[in-house]
C-alpha positions as CSV (number, residue, x, y, z in Angstrom):
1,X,64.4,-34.3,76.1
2,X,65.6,-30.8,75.1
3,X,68.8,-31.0,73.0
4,X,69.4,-27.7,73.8
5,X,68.4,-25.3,77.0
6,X,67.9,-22.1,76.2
7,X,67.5,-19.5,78.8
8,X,66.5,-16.1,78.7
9,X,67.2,-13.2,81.3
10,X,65.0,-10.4,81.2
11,X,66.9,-6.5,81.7
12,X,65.9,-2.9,81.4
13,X,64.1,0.0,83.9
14,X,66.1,-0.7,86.3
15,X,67.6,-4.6,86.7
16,X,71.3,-4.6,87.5
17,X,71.8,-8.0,88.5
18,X,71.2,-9.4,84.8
19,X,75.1,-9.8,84.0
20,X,75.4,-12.4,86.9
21,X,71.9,-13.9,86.2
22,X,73.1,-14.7,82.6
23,X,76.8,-16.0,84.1
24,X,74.8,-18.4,86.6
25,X,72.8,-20.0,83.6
26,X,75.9,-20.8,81.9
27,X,78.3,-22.2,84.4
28,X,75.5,-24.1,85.5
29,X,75.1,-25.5,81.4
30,X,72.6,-24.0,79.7
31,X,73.4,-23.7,76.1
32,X,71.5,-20.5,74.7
33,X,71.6,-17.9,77.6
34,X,70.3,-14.5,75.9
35,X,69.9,-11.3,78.1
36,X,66.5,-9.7,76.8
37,X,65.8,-5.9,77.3
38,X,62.0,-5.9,78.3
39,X,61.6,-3.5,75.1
40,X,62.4,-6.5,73.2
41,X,59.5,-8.2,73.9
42,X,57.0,-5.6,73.7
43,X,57.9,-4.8,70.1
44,X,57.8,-9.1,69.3
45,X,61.3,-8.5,68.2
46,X,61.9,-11.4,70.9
47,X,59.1,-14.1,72.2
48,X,59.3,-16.3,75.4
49,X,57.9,-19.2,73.5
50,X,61.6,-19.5,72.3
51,X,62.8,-20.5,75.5
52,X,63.0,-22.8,78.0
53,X,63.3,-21.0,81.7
54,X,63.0,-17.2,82.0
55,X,65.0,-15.6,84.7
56,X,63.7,-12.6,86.3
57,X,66.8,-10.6,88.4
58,X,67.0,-8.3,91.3
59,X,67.4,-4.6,90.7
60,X,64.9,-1.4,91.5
61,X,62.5,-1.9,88.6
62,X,61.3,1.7,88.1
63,X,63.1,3.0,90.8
64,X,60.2,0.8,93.2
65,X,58.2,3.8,92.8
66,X,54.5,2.5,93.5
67,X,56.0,-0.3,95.7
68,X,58.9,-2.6,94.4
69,X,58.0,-3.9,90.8
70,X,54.5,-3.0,91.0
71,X,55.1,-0.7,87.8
72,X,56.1,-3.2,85.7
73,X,53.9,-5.4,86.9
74,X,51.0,-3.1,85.1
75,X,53.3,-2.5,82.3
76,X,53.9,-6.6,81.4
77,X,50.1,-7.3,82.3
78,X,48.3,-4.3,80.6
79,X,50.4,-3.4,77.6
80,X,50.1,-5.1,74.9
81,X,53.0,-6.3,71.9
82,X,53.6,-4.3,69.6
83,X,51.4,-5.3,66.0
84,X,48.9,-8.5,68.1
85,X,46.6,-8.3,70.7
86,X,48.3,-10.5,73.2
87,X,50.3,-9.0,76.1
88,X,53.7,-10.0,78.0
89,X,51.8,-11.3,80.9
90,X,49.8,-13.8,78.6
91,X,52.9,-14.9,76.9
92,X,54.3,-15.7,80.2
93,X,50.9,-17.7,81.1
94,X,51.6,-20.0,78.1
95,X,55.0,-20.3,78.7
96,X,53.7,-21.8,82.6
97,X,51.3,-24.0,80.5
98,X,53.9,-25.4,78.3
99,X,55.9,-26.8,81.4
100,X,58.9,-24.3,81.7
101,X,60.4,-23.0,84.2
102,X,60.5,-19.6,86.2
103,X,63.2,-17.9,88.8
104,X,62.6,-14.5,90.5
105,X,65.4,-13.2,92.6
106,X,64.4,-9.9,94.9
107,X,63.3,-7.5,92.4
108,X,62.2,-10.3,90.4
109,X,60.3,-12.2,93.3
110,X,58.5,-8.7,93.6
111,X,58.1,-9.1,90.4
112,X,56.3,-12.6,90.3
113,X,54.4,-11.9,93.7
114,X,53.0,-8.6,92.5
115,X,51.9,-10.2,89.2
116,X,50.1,-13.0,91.5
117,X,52.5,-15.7,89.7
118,X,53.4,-17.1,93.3
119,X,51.9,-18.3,95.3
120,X,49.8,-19.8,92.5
121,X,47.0,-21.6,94.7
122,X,45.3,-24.5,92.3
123,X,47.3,-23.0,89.3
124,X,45.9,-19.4,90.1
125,X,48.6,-17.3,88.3
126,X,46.3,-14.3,88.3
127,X,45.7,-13.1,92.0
128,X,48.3,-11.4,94.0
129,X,47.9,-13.0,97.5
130,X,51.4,-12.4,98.9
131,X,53.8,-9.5,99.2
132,X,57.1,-7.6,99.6
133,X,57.0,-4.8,101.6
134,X,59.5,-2.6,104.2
135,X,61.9,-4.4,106.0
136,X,61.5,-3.6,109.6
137,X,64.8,-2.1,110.4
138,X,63.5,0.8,108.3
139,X,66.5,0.4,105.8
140,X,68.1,-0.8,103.0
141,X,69.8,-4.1,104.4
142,X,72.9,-5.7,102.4
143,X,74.6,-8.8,104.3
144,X,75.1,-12.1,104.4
145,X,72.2,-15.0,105.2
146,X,71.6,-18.7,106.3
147,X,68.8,-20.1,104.7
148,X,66.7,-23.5,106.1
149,X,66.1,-25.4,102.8
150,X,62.4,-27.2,103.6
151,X,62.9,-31.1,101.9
152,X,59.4,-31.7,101.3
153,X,58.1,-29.2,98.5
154,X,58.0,-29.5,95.4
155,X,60.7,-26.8,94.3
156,X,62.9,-28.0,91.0
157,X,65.3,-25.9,91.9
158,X,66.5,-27.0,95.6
159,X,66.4,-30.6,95.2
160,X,69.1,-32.3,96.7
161,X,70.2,-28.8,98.3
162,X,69.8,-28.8,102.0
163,X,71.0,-25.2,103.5
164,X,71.9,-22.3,101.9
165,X,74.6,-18.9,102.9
166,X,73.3,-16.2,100.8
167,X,73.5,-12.3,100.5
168,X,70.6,-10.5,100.4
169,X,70.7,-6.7,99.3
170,X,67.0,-4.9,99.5
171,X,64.6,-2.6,100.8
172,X,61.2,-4.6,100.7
173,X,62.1,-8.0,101.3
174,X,59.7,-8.1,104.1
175,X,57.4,-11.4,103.2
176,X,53.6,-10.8,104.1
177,X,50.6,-12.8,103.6
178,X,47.4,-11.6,102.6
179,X,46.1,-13.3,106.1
180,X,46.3,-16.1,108.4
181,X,44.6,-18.4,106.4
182,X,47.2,-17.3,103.7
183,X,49.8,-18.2,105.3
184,X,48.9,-21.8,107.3
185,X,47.7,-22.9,103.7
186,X,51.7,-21.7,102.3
187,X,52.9,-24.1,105.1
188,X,50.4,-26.7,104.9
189,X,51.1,-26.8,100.8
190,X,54.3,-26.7,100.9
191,X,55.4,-23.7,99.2
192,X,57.3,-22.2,101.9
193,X,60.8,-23.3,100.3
194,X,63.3,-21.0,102.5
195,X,63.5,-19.6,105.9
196,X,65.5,-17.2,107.7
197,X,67.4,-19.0,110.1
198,X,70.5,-18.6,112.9
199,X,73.7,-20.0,111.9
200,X,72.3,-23.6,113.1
201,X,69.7,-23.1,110.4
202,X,66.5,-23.3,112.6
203,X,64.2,-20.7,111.1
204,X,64.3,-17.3,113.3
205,X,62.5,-13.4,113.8
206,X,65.9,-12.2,115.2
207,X,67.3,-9.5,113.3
208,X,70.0,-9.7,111.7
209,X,69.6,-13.4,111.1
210,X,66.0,-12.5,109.3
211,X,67.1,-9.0,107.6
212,X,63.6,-7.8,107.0
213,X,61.0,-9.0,110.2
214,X,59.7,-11.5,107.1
215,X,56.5,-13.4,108.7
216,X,57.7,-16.9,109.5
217,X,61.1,-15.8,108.7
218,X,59.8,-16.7,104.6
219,X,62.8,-16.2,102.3
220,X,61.3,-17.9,99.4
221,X,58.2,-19.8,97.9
222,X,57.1,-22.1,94.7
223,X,54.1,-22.6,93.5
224,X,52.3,-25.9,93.5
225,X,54.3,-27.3,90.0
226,X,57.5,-26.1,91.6
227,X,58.9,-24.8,88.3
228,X,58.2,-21.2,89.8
229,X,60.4,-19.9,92.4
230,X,60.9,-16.9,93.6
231,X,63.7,-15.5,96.7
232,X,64.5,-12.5,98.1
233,X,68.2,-13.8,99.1
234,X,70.6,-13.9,95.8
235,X,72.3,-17.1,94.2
236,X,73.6,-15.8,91.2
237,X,75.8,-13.9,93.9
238,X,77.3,-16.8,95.2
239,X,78.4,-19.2,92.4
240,X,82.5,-19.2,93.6
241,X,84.4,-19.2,96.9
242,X,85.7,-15.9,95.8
243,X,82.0,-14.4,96.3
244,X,82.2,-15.5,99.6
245,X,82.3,-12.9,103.0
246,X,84.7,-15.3,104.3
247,X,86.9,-17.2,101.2
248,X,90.5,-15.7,103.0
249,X,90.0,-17.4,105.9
250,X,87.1,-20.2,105.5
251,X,88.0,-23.5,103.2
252,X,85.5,-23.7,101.3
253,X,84.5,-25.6,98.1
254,X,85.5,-24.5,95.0
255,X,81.5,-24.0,93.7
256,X,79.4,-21.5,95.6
257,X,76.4,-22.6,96.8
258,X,73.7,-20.7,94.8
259,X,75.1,-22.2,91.8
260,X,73.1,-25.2,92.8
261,X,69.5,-23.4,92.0
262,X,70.7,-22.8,88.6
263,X,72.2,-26.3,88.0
264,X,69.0,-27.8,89.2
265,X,67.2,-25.9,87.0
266,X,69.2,-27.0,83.5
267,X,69.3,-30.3,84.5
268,X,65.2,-30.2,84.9
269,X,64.9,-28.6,81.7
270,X,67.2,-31.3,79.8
271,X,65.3,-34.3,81.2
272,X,61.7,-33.4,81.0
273,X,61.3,-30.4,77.9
């Protein structure tokens, strides 16, 4: 059991959600929660090894030139840290191997599908057979989501969470399989984690209700261990009624509902590191 969870939130070249990232960690009890330019691991003057579950937030990494989060992508798998021969990338393969726990949100589920972290087929954390691209509507899209939770995967961080109200604020959140076969095996496997639904939460192509023309209305995926997660919507955006579109005229709990991923995480963590 950990005594302590420590949780790190990566920053830099363009993440700006990092400040709420590091906010969701704590409320939901994590007791180290240190925001980590990525500079500070390529020089060693920070490792993952010291934590417990890394947190990758939305932003425009590079400004998405090459495709969203495809140029870090290169830069964590190629370069190496500064004084050994071991890059970011390996350093994050250990940290998978030692049991922890990962959480992309938009920029950062770019992130993990560009790097080929998620899906993960048969522990595959090499091959990119996913990706982000477009939305349909041609533009950036910034509203408000419901999201069908599927029960049966094995995702740490929905348990016991069955629907989701989300924002989503991107311009590649379209979800897109490498092919058909891709795709039934996602379902079959269950990785597929979140849907785009109506507000009756049965999964849905209607726009706005799916914001990007995502292929089976897929809003967010694990991989087989379901300690990797990665979404395009945002929970660290929805952690008090106050966030909420609605909180003037709605009653509405006192939590938000995205707090839940994060809680679900800790709690993980605590009982099984």
């Amino acid at each position: 059991m950990a005594k302590k969870v420590k949780s790190i939130v990566l920053s830099g070249n363009g993440v700006n959600c990092e400040m709420e990232m590091a906010h969701a960690c704590r409320l939901a009890g994590s007791d180290v929660v240190d925001i980590c330019h990525i500079s500070e691991l390529i020089y060693g003057e920070k490792k993952l090894d010291n934590y417990h579950f890394l947190n990758l937030p939305g932003g425009f990494l590079d400004g998405d030139d090459l495709g969203s989060a495809k140029a870090n992508a290169n830069r964590l798998r190629y370069i190496k840290v500064k004084g050994t021969e071991e890059t970011i990338y390996e350093q994050i393969l250990n940290f998978i191997n030692q049991g922890k726990l990962i959480l992309g949100v938009c920029n950062g589920f770019q992130l993990m599908v560009k790097l080929g972290l998620l899906p993960g087929f048969e522990r595959d954390y090499q091959t990119q057979q996913v990706t982000l691209t477009f939305n349909d509507s041609g533009r950036f899209e910034d509203r408000w989501v419901y999201l069908r939770v599927e029960k049966n995967t094995p995702c740490v961080f929905t348990r016991g969470v069955e629907k989701l109200y989300l924002p989503v604020r991107h311009g590649e959140g379209k979800f897109i399989p490498a092919g058909d076969d891709i795709l039934q095996r996602l379902h079959r496997e269950k990785h597929v984690v979140l849907q785009y639904a109506s507000p009756d939460f049965i999964p849905t192509q209607e726009y706005p209700h799916n914001p990007n023309g995502a292929i089976n209305a897929i809003a967010g995926i694990c991989d087989e261990t379901g300690r990797l997660f990665g979404l395009m919507p945002h929970p660290e955006a929805y952690l008090h009624y106050t966030n909420h579109p609605r909180w003037t005229r709605e009653k509405l709990p006192k939590e938000g509902m995205g707090l839940a991923v994060f809680r679900n995480a800790v709690e993980y963590i605590r009982k099984n590191l």
